[in-house]
DSSP file (Angstrom, degrees, kcal/mol; ACC not computed):
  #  RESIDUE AA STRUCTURE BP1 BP2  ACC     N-H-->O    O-->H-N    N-H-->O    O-->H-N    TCO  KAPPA ALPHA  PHI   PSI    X-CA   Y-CA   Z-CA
    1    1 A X              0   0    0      0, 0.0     2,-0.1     0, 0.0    43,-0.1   0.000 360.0 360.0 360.0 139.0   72.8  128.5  276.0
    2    2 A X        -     0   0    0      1,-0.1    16,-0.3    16,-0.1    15,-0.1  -0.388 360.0-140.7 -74.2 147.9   74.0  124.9  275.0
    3    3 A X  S    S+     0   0    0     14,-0.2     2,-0.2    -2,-0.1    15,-0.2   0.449  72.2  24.1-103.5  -0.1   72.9  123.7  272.1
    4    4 A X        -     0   0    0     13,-0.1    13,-2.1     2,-0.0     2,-0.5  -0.973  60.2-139.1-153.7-174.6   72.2  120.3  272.5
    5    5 A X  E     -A   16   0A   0     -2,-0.2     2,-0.5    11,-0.2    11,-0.2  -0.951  29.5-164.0-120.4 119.0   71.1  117.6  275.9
    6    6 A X  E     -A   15   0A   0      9,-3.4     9,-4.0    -2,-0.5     2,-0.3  -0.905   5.3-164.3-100.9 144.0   73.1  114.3  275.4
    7    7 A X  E     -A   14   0A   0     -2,-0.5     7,-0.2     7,-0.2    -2,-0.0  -0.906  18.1-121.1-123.4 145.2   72.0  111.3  277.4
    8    8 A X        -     0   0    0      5,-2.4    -1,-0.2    -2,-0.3     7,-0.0   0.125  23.5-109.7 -60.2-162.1   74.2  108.2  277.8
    9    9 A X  S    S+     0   0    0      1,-0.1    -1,-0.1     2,-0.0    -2,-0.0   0.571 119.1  55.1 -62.2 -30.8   73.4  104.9  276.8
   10   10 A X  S    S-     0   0    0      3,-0.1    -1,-0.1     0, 0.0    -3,-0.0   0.386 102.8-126.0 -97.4 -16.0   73.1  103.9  280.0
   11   11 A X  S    S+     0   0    0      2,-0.2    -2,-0.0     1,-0.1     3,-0.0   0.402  92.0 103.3  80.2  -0.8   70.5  106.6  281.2
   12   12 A X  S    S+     0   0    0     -5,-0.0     2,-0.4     1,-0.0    -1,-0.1   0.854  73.2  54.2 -67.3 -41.7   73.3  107.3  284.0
   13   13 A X        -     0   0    0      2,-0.0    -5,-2.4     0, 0.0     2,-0.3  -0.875  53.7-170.3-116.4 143.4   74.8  111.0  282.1
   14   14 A X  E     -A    7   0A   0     -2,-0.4     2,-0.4    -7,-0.2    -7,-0.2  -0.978  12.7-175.7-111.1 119.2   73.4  114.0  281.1
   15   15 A X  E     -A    6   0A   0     -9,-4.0    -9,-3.4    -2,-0.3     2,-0.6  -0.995  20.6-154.8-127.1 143.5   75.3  116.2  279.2
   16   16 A X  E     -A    5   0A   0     30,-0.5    32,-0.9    -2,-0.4     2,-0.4  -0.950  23.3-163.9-113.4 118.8   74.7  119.4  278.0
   17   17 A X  E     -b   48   0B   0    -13,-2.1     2,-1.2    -2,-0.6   -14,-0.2  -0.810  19.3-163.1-122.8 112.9   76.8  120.1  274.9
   18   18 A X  E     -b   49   0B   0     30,-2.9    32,-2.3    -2,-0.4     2,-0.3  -0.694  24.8-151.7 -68.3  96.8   77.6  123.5  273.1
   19   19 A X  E     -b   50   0B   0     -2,-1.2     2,-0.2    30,-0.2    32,-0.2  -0.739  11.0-169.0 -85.5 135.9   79.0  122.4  269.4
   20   20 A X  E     -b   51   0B   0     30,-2.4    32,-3.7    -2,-0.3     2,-0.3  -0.872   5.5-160.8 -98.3 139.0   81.5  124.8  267.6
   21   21 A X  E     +b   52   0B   0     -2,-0.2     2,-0.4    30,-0.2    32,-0.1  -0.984  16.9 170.2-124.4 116.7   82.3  124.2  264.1
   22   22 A X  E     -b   53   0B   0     30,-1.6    32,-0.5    -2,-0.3    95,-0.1  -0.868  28.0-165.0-109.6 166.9   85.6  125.9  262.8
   23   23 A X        +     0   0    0     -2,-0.4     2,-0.2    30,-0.1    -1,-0.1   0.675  65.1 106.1 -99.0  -1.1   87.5  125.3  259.4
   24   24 A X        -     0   0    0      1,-0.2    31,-0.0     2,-0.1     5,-0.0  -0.528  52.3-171.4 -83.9 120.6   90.7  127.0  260.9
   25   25 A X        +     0   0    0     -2,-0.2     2,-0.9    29,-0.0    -1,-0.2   0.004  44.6 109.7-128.5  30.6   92.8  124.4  261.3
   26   26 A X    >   -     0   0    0      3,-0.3     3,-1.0     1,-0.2    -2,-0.1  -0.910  50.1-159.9 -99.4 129.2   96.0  125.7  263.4
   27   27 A X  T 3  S+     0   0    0     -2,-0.9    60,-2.7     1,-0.2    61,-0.3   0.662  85.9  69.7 -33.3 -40.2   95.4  124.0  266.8
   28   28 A X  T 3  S+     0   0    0     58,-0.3     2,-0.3     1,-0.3    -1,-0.2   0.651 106.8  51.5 -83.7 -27.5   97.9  126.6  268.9
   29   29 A X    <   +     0   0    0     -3,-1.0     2,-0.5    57,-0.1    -3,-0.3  -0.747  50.2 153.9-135.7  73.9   94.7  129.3  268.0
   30   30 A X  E     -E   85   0C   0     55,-0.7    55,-0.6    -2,-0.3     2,-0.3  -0.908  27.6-161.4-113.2 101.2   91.5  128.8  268.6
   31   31 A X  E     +E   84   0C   0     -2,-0.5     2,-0.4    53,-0.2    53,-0.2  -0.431  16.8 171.1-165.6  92.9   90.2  132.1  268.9
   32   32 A X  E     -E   83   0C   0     51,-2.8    51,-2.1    -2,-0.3     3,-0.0  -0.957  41.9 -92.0-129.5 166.1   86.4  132.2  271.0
   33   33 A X     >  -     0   0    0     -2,-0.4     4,-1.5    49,-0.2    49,-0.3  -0.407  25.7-132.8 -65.5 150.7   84.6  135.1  272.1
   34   34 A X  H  > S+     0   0    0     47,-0.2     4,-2.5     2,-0.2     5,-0.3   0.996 104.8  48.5 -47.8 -83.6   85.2  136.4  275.8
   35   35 A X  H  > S+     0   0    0      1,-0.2     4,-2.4     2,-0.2     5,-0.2   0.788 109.7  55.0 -43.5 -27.2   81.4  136.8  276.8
   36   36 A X  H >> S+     0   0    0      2,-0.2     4,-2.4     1,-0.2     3,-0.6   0.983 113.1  40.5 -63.2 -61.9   80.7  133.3  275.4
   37   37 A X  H >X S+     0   0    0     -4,-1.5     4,-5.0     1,-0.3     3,-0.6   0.892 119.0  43.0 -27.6 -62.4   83.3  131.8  277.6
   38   38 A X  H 3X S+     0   0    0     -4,-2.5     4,-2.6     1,-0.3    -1,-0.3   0.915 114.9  52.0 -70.1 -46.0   82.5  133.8  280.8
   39   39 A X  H <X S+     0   0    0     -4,-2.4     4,-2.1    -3,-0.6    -1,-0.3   0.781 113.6  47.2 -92.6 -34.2   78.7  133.2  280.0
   40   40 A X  H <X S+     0   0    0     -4,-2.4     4,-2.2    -3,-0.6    -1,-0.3   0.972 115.4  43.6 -75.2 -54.5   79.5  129.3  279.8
   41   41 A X  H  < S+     0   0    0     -4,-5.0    -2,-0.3    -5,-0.2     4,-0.2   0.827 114.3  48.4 -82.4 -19.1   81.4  129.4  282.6
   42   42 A X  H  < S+     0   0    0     -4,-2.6     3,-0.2    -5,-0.3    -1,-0.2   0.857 132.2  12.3 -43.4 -64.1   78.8  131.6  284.8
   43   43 A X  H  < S+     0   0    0     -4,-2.1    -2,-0.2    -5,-0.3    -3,-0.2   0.335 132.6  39.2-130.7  40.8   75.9  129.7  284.0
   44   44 A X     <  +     0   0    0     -4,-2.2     3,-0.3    20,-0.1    20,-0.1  -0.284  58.4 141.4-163.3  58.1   76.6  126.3  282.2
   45   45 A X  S    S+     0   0    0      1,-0.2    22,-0.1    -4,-0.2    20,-0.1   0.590  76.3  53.4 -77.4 -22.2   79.6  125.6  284.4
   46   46 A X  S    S+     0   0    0     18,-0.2   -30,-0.5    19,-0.1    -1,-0.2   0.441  96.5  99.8 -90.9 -10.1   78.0  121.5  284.1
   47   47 A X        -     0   0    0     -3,-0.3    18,-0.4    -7,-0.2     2,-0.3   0.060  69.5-131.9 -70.5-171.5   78.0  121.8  280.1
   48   48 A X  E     -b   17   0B   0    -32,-0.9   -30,-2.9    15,-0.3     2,-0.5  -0.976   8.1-146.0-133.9 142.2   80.5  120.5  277.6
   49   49 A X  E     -bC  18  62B   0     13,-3.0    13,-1.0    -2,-0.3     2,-0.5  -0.891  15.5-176.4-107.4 132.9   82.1  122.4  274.7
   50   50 A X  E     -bC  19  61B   0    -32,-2.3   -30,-2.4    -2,-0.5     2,-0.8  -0.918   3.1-171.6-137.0 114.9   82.9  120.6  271.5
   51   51 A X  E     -bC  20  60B   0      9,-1.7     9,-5.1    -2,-0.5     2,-0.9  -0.872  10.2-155.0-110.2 134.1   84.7  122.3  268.7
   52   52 A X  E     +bC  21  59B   0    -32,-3.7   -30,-1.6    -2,-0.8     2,-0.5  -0.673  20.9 166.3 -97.7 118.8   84.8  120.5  265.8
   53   53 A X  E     -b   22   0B   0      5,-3.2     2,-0.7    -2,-0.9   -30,-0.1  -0.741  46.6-118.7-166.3 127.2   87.6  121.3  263.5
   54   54 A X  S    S+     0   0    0    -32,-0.5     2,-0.3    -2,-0.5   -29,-0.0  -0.172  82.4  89.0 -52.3  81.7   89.0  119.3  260.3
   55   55 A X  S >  S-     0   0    0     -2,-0.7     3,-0.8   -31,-0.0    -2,-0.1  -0.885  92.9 -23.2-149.5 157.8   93.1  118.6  262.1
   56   56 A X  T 3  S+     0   0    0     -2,-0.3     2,-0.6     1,-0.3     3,-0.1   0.263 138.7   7.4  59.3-122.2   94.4  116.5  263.9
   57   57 A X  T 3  S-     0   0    0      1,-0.1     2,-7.0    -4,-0.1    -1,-0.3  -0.325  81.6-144.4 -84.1  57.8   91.7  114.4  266.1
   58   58 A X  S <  S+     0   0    0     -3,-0.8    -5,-3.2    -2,-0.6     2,-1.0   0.409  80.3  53.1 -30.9 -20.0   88.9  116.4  264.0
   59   59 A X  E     +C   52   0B   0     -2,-7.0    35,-1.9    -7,-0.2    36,-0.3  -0.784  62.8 166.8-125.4  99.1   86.3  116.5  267.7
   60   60 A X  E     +CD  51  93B   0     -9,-5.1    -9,-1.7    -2,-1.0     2,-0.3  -0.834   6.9 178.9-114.9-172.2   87.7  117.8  270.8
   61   61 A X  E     -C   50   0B   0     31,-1.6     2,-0.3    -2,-0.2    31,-0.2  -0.968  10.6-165.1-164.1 158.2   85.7  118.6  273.7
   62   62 A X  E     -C   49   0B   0    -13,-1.0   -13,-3.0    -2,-0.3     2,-0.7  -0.923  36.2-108.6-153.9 138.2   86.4  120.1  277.7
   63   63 A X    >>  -     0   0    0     -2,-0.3     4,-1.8   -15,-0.2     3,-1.5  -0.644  30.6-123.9 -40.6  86.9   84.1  120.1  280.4
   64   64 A X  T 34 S+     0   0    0     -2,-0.7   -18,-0.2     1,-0.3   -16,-0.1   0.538 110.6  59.4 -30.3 -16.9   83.1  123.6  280.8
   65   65 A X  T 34 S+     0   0    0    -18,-0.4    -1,-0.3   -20,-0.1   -19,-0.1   0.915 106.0  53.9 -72.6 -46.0   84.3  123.5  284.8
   66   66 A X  T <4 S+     0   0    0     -3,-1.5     2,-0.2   -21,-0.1    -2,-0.2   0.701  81.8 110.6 -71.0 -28.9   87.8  122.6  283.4
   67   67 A X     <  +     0   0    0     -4,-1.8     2,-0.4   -22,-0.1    24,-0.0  -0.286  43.3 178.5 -33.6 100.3   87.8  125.5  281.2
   68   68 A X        -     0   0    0     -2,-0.2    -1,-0.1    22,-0.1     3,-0.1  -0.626  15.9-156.9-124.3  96.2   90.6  128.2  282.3
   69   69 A X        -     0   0    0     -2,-0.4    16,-0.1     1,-0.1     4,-0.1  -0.092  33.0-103.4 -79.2 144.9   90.5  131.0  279.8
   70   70 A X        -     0   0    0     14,-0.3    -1,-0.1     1,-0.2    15,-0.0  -0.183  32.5-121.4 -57.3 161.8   94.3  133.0  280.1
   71   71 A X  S    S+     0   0    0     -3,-0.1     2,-0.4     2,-0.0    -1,-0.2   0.536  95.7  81.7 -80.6   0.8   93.4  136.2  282.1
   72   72 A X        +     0   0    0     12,-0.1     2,-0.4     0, 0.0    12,-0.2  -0.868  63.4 175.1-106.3 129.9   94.7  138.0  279.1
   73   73 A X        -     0   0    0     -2,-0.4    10,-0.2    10,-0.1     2,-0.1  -0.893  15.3-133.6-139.3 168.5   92.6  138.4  276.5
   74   74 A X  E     -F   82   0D   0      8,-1.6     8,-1.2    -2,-0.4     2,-0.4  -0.293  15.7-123.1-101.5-176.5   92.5  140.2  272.7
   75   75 A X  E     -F   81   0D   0      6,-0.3     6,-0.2    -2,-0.1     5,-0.1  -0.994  39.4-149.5-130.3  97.7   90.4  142.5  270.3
   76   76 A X    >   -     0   0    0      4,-2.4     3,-2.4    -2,-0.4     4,-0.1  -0.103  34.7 -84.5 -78.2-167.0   90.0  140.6  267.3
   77   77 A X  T 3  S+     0   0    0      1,-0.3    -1,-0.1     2,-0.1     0, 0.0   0.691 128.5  59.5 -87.7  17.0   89.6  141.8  263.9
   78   78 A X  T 3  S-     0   0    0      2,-0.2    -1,-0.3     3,-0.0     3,-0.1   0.547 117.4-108.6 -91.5  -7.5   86.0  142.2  264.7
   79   79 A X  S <  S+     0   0    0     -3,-2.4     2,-0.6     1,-0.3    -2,-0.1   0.357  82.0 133.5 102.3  -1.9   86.4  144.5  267.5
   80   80 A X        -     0   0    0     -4,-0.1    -4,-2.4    -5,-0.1    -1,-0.3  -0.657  59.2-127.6 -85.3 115.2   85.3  141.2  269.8
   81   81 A X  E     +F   75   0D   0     -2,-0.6     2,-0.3    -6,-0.2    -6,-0.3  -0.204  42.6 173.0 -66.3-178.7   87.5  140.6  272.8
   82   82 A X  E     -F   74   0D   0     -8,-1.2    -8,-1.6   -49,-0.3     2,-0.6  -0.984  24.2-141.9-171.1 144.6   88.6  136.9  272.6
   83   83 A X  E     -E   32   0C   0    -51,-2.1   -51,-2.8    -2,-0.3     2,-0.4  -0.987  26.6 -94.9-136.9 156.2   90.6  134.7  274.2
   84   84 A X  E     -E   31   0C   0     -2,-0.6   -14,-0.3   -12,-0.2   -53,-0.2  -0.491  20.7-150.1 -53.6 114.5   92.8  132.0  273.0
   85   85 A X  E     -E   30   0C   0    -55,-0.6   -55,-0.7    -2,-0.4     2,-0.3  -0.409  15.9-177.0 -69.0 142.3   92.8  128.3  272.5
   86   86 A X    >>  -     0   0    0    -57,-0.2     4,-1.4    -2,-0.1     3,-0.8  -0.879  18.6-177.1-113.5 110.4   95.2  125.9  272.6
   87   87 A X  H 3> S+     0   0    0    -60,-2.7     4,-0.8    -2,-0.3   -59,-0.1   0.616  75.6  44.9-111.6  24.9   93.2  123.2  271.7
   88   88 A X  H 34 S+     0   0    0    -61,-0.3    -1,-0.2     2,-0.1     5,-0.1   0.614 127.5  38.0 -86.5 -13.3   95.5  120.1  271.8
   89   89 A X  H <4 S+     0   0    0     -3,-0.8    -2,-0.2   -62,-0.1    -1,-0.1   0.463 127.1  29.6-116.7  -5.3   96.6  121.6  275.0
   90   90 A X  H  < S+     0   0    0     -4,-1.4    -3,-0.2   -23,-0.0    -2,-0.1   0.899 116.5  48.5-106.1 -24.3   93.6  122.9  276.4
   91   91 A X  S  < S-     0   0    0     -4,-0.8     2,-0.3    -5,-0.3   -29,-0.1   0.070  73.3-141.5-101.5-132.3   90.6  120.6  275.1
   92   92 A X        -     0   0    0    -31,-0.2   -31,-1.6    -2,-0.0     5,-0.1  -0.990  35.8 -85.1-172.9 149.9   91.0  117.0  275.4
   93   93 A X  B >   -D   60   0B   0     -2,-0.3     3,-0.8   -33,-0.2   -33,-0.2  -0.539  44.2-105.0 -69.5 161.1   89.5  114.6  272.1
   94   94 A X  G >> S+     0   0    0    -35,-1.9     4,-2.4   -37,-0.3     3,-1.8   0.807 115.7  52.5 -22.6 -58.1   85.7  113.5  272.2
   95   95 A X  G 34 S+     0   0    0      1,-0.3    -1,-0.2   -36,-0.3    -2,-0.1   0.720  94.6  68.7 -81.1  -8.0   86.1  109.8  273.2
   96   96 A X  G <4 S+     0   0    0     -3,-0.8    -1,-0.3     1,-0.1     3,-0.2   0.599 116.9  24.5 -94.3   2.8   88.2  110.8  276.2
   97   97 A X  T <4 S+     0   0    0     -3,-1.8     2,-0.7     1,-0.4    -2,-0.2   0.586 135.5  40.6 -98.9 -45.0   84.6  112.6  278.0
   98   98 A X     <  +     0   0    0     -4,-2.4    -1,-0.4     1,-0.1   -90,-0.0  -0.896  64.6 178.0-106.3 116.1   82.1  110.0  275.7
   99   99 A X  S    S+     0   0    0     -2,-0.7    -1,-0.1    -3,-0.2    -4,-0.1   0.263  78.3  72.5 -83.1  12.1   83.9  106.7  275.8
  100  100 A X  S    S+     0   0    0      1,-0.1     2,-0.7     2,-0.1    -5,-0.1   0.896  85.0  80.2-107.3 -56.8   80.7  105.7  273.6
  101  101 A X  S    S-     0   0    0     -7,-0.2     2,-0.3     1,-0.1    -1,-0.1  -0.262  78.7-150.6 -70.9  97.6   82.2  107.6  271.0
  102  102 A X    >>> -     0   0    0     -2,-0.7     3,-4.8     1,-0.1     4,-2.0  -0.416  32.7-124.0 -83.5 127.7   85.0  105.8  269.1
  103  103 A X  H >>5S+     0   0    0     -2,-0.3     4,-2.7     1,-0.3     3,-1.5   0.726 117.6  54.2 -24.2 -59.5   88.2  106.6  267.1
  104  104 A X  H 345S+     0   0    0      1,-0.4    -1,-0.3     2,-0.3    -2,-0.1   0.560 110.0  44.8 -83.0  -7.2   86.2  104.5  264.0
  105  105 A X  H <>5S+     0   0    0     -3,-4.8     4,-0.9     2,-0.1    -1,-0.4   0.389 110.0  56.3-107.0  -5.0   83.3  106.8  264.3
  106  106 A X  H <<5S+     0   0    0     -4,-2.0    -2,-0.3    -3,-1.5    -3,-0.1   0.618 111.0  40.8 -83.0 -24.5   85.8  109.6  264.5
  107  107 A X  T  <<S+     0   0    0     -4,-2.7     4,-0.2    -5,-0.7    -3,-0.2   0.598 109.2  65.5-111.9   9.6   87.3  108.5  261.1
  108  108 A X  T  4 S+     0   0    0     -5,-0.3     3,-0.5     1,-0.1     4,-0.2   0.946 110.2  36.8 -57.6 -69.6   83.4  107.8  259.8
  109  109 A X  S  X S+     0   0    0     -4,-0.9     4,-1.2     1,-0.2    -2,-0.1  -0.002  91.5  92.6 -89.0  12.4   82.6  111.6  260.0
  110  110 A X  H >> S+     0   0    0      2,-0.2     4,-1.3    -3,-0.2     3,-1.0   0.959  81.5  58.3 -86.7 -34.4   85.9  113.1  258.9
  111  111 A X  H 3> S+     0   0    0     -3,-0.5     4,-1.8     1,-0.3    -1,-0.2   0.857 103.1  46.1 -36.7 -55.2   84.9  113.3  255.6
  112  112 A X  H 3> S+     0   0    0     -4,-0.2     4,-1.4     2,-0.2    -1,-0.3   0.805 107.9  57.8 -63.2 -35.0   82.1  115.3  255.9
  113  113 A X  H XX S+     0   0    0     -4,-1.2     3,-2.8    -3,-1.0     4,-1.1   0.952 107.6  55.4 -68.8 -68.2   83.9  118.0  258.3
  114  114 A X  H 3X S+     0   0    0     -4,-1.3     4,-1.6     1,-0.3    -2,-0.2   0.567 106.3  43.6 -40.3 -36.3   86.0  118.2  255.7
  115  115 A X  H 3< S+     0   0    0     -4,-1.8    -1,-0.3    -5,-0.2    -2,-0.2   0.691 108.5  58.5-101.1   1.3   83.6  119.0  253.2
  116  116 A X  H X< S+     0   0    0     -3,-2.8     3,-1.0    -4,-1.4    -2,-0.2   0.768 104.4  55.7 -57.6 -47.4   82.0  121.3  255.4
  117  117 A X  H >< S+     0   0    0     -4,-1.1     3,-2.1     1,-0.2    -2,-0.2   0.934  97.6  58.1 -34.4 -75.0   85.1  122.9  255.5
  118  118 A X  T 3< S+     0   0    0     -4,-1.6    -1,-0.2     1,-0.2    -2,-0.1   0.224 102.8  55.2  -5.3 -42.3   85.4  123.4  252.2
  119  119 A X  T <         0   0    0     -3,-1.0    -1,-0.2     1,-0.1    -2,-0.2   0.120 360.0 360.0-102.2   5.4   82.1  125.2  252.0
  120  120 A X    <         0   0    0     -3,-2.1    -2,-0.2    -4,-0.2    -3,-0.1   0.770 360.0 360.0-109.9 360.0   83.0  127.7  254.4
C-alpha cells in the first residue's frame, strides 16, 4: 500500500507515492523485493515509487505503470527473491514527474539524506 496521497498545487493531480529510503549508493543495483513490485504493479499500477538514495540526483521516482521489472529475478542474501534496479536507467529524477519540485529544493534536502545515511 502507498504510503503517502500527494495533491498538486493546482488541485488538478493526485498522486499516490510509495517512498524508499536506501543508503546504498551504487545506482546500477537497486535491489527491491519481487512481491512488492508485482503487488505495486497489480494493484497500485496509478501510484508512484520514489527511492531516495544519497548519489547522484539524491530523489528518483517512476510511475508505477512504467515500471518493467527484468523477467529474471534473484534470491538475496535474505532468502527474498528480488529484482534489480538500474536506477539512472530505470527511474527518472523527482522534478521530471513533479515539476513543482526543484533542482534547489533537491540540493536543500541533500544534507539531511546524507545524514540519514549515516545513521543507517
Amino acid at each position: 500500500m502507498p504510503d503517502l496521497l500527494v495533491i498538486s498545487n493546482d488541485r488538478k493531480s493526485v498522486y499516490l507515492i510509495e517512498a524508499k529510503f536506501t543508503s546504498h549508493t551504487d545506482l546500477t543495483k537497486y535491489a527491491q523485493r519481487k512481491d512488492k513490485i508485482d503487488s505495486y504493479i497489480k494493484y497500485w499500477n496509478d501510484s508512484v515509487i520514489v527511492i531516495i538514495v544519497p548519489a547522484k540526483e539524491y530523489i528518483y521516482a517512476q510511475k508505477v505503470s512504467k515500471i518493467n521489472p527484468k523477467k529474471s529475478y534473484y534470491y538475496n542474501k535474505f532468502g527474498s527473491e528480488v529484482y534489480d534496479f538500474n536506477l539512472e536507467r530505470d527511474f527518472i529524477p523527482i522534478c521530471e514527474i513533479f515539476p513543482e519540485i526543484t533542482r534547489e529544493m533537491i540540493e536543500d534536502v541533500k544534507d539531511t539524506i546524507n545524514r540519514i545515511k549515516n545513521r543507517s
